[in-house]
C-alpha positions in Angstrom: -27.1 -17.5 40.1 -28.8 -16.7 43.5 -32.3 -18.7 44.2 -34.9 -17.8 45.9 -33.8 -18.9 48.9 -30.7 -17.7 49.2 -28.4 -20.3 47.9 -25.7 -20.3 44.9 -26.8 -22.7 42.1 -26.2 -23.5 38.3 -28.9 -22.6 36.0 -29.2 -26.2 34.6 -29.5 -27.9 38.0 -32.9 -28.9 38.6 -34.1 -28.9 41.9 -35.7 -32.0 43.8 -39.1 -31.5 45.7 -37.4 -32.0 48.9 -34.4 -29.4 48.0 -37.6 -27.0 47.2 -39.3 -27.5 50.1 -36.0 -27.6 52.6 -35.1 -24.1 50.5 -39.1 -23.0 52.2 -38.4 -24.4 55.4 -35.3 -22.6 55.5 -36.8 -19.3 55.4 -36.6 -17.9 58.4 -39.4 -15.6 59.8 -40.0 -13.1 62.7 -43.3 -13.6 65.0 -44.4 -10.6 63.3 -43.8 -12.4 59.5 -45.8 -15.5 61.2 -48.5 -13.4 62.4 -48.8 -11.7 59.2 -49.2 -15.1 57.4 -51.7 -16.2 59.6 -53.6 -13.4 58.8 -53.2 -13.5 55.4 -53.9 -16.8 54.9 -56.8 -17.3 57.8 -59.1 -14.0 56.4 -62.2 -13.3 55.0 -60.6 -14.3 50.7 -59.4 -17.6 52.3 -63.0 -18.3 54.4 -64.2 -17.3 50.5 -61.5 -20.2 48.8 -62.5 -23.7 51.0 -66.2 -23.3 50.3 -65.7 -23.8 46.9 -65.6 -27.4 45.1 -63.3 -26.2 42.6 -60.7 -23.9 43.6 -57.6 -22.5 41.0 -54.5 -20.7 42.1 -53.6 -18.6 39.2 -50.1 -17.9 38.6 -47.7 -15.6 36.4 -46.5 -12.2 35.5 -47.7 -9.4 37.9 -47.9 -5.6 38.0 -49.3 -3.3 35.5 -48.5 -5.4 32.3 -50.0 -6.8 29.4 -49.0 -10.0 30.7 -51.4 -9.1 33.9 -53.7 -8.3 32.1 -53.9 -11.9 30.1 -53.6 -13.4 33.9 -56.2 -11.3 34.6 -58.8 -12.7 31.4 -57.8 -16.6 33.1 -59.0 -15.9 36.4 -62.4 -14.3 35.6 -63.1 -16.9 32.9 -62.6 -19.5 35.9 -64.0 -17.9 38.5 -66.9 -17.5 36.6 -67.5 -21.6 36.4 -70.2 -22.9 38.2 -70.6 -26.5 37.3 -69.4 -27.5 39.6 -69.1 -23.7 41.5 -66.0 -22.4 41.3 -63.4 -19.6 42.7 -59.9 -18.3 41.3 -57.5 -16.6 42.8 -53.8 -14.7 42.9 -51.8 -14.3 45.5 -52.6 -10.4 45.2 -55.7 -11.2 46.5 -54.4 -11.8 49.6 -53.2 -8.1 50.2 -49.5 -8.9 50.0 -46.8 -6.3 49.1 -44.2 -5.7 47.1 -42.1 -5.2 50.3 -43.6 -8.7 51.9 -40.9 -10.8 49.3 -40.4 -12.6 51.9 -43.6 -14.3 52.9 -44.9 -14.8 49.2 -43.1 -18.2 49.2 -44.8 -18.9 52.3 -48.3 -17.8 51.2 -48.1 -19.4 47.6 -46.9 -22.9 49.6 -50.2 -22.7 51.8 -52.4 -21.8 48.8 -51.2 -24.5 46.2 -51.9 -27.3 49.2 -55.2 -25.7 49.6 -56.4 -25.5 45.9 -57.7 -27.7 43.3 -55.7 -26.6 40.3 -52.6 -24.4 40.0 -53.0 -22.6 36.6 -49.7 -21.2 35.2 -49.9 -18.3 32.4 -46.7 -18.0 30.8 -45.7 -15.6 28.7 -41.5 -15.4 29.2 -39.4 -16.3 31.7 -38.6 -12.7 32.8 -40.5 -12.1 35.5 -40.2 -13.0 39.3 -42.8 -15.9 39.0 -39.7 -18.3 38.0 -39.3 -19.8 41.0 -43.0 -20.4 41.5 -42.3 -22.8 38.7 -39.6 -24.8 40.4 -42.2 -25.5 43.5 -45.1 -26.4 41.1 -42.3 -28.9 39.6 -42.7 -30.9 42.8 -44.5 -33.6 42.7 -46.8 -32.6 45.6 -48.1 -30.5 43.3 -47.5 -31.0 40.1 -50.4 -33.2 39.7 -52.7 -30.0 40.3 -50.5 -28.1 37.6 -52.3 -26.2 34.0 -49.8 -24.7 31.8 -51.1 -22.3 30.0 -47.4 -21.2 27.7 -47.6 -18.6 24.8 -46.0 -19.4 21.7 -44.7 -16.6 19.5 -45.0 -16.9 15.9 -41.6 -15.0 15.1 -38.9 -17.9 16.5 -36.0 -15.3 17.4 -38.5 -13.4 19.9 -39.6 -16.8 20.9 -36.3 -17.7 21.7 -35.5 -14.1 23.8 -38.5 -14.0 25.8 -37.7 -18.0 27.1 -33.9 -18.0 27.6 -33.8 -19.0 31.3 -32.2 -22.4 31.4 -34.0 -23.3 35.3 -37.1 -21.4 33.8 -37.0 -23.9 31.0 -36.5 -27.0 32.5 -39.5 -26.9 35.1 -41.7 -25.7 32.1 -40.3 -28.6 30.0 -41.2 -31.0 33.0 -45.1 -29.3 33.2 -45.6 -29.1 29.7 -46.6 -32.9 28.9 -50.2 -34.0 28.4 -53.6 -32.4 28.2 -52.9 -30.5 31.1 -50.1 -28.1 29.0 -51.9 -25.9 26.1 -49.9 -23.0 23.8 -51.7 -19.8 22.6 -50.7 -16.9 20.5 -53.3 -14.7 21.0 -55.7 -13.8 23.4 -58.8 -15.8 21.6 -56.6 -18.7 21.4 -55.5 -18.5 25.3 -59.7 -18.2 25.7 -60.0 -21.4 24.5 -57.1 -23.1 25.8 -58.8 -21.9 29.3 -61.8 -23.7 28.2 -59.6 -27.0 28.5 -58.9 -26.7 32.1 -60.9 -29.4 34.1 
């Protein structure tokens, strides 16, 4: 299997948080890529984010899915906290492209160091959002990490949507204490939002 950053590796190896952050570093980037970054990351939605007390990076399945769609229901319901005031975010929000692949590792790297809480929705381990797991698995920032996993009633389709052996083991590693809920519906993921410090 190909990573994320270009390298061969066996889906049970789990990567350290120095193997994930040389794999970052070892992207490399045009002046053009850099300047895009910095303007990214240095606008008027990042001015918005460091004002804020509270600030959650919300990550998971994108595009125009039912999976988005839950994401969507996690960031309004924090966004809208304002004891203490609060502000959530995707990395949409920042105007990147489907075309800008390479700088979303970048981007997501500056934006989990510059949050409060990383809030992961997961609904299956299909999506491209798998190897934003293996950096939230470092332990940089795994302290900041919410897990926020569905659970299917019906254990075969349980079993389908989470058959990604790296996918798996970062999850595994996040999912322990009160900061890891499951929900099978969208009134049980409200209220597993409502535990999110």
């Amino acid at each position: 299997m190909t990573d994320p950053y270009g390298g061969e590796r066996d889906d049970l190896d789990i990567p350290t948080e120095r193997a994930l952050l040389e794999g970052l570093q070892g992207i490399e980037l045009t002046p053009d890529e850099h300047l895009r970054i910095k303007q990214l990351v240095h606008g008027e939605r990042f001015k918005a984010l460091i004002r804020y007390e509270r600030r959650y990076l919300v990550v998971g399945a994108g595009g125009e899915s039912d999976a988005a769609t839950r994401r969507s229901i996690v960031v309004k319901q924090l966004d809208r906290r304002s004891h203490p005031p609060a502000i959530a975010i995707q990395l949409e929000d920042f105007g990147l492209t489907a075309d800008e692949m390479r700088l979303w590792s970048r981007v997501f790297d500056i934006l989990c160091g510059s949050v409060t809480h990383i809030v992961a929705v997961i609904e299956d381990f299909n999506g491209g959002y798998v190897w934003e797991l293996g950096l939230l698995f470092a332990p940089s920032y795994r302290e900041k990490v919410w897990v926020l996993k569905r659970r299917y009633l019906d254990e075969t389709e349980e079993r389908a949507r989470y058959d990604n052996a790296m996918g798996a083991s970062h999850v595994e590693l996040l999912l322990t204490g009160e900061r890891a809920q499951e929900w099978v519906d969208e009134d049980e993921l409200r209220q597993a939002i409502a535990t999110i410090a």
